[in-house]
C-alpha positions in Angstrom: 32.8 -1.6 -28.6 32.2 -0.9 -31.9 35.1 -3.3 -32.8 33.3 -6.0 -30.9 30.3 -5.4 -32.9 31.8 -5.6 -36.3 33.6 -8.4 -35.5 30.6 -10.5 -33.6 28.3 -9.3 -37.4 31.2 -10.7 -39.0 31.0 -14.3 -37.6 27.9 -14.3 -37.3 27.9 -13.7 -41.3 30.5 -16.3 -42.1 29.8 -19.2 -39.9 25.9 -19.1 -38.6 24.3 -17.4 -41.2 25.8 -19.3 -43.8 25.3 -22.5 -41.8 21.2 -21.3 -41.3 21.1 -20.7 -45.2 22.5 -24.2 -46.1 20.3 -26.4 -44.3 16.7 -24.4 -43.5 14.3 -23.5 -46.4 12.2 -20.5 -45.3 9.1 -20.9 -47.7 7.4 -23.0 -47.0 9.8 -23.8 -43.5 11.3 -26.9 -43.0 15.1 -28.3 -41.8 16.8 -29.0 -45.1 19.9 -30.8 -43.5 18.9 -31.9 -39.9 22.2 -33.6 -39.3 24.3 -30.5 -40.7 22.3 -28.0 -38.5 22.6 -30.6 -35.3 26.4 -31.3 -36.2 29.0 -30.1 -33.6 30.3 -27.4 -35.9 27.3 -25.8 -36.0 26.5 -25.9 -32.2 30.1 -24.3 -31.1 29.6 -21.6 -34.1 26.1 -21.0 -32.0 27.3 -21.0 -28.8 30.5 -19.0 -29.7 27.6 -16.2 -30.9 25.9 -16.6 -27.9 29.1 -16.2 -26.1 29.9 -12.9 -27.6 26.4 -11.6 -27.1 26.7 -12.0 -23.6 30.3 -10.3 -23.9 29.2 -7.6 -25.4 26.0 -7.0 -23.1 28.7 -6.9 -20.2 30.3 -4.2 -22.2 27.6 -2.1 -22.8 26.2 -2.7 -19.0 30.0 -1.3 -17.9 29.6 1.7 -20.4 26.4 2.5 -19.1 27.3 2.3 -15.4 30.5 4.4 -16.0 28.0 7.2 -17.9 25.7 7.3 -14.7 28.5 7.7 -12.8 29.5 10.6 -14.3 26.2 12.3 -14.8 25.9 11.3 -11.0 29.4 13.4 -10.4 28.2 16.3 -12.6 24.7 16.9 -10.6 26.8 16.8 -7.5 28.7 19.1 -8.9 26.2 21.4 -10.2 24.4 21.2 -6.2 
């Protein structure tokens, strides 16, 4: 998991961040490069992230089940 995580911050860093930083202005807010943010680059960077979000929430759901299942088999075994 915790490979997962460094590697999702890591794209996340390098290819939507970096796209976000190029072409928004924060203060006041407004898109800088409308057709750089819309290109197709950007979307598959965005939807890769997206991708890997949902990867690593069915990751964490799988951890999480396999703990209750042990704390399950621990109170049984503690009945």
């Amino acid at each position: 998991m915790n490979r997962l995580e460094n590697n999702h911050a890591s794209y996340i860093l390098m290819h939507v961040l970096d796209g976000l930083k190029k072409n928004l202005r924060y203060q006041p807010f407004r898109i800088v490069k409308p057709g750089n943010l819309y290109s197709s680059e950007f979307q598959f960077n965005f939807d890769f992230v997206i991708h890997l979000m949902d990867e690593e929430n069915l990751i964490y759901r799988q951890a999480i089940n396999s703990i209750d299942s042990v704390l399950s088999q621990i109170g049984d075994e503690l009945k």
